[in-house]
C-alpha positions as CSV (number, residue, x, y, z in Angstrom):
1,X,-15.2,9.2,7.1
2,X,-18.6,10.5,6.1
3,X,-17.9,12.6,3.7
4,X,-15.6,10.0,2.1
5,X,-18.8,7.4,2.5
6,X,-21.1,9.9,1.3
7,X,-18.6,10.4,-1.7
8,X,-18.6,6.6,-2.7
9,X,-22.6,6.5,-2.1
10,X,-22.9,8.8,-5.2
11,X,-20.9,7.2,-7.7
12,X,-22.6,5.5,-10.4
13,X,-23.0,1.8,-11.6
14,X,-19.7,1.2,-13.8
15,X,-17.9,4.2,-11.6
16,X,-14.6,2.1,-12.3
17,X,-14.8,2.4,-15.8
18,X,-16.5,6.1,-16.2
19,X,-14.7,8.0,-13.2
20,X,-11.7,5.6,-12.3
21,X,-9.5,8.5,-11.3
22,X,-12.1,9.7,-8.8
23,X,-13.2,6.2,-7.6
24,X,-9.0,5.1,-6.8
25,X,-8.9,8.2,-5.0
26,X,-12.4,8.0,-2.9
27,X,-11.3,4.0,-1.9
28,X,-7.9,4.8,-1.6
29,X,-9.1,7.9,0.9
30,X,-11.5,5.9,2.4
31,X,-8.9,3.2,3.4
32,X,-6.7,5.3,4.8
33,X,-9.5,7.1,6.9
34,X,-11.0,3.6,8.5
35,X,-7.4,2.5,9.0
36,X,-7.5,5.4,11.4
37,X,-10.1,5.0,12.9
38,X,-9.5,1.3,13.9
39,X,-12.0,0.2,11.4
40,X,-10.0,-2.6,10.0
41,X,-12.4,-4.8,8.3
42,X,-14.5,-1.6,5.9
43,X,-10.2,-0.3,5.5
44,X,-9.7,-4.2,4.1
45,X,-12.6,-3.3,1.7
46,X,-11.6,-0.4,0.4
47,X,-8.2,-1.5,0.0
48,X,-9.3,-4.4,-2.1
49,X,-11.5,-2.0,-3.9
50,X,-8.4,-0.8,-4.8
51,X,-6.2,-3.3,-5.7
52,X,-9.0,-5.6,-7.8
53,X,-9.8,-2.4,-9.6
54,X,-6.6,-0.6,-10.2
55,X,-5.8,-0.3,-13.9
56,X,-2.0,0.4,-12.9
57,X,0.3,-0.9,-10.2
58,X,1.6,2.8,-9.7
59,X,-2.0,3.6,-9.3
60,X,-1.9,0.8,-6.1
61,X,0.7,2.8,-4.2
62,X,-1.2,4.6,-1.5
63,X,-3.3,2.0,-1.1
64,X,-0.2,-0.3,-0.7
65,X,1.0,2.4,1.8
66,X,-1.5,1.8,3.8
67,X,-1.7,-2.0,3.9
68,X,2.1,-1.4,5.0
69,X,1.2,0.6,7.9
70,X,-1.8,-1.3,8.8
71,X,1.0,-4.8,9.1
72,X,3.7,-2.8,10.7
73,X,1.3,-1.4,13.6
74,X,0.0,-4.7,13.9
75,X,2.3,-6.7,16.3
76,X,1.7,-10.3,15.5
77,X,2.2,-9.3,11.2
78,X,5.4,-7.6,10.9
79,X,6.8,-10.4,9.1
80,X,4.0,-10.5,7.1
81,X,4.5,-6.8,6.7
82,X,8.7,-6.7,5.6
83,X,7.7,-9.2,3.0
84,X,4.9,-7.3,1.7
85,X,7.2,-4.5,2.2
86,X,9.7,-6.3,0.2
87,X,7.2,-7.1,-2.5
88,X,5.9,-4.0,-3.3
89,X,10.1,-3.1,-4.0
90,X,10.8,-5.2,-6.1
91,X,7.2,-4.7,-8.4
92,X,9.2,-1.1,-8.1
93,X,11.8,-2.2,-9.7
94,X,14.7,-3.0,-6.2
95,X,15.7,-6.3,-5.7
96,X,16.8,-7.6,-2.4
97,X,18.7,-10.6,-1.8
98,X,16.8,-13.3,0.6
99,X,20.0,-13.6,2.9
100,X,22.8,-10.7,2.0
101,X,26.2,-12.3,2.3
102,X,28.7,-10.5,4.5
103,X,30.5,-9.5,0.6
104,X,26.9,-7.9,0.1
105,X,26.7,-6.0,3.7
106,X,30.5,-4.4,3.8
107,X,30.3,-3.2,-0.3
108,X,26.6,-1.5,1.2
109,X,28.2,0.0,4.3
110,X,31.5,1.4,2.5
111,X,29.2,2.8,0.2
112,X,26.7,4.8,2.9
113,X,30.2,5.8,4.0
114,X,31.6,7.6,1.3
115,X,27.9,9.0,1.1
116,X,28.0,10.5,4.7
């Protein structure tokens, strides 16, 4: 967590712009670092650092990865955190149906079958 902190101190004013690679990668870091430590509110920061700064959505995906974690451990937000979960899919390109029809469930079975 220091390090990381004492990483972020030193970048300069307009770090986004002049070192965005090393900036997503400090916040990104950093997020995941106070999301270990229980320190939800500075990992809610850094994740937003993240996300209101990222030029790309790929460039969003630890960051989202983290987020995802962060709703999964948390009891009451697992809803919260399949639709996020869900979200994040489909910006990736997989669409899910709402409510998959029994037609929808067997043809996905039959095919994990012949897989297996």
């Amino acid at each position: 967590s220091t390090c990381v902190k004492r990483g972020i101190s030193f970048l300069s004013v307009g770090h986004w712009e002049s070192s965005y690679r090393l900036s997503m990668e400090l916040f990104s870091q950093s997020a995941l670092v106070e999301w270990a430590l229980g320190n939800t509110e500075q990992m809610m920061r850094s994740l937003d650092e993240v996300f209101n700064n990222a030029n790309r959505f790929e460039d969003t995906l630890r960051a989202a990865h983290v987020k995802l974690a962060y709703l999964r451990m948390t009891g009451n937000c697992l809803a919260e955190a399949f639709a996020y979960g869900f979200q994040i899919l489909e910006q990736l390109g997989e669409s899910f149906p709402a409510t998959p029809g029994n037609e929808i469930i067997v043809q996905e079975m039959l095919g994990t079958k012949q897989l297996v």
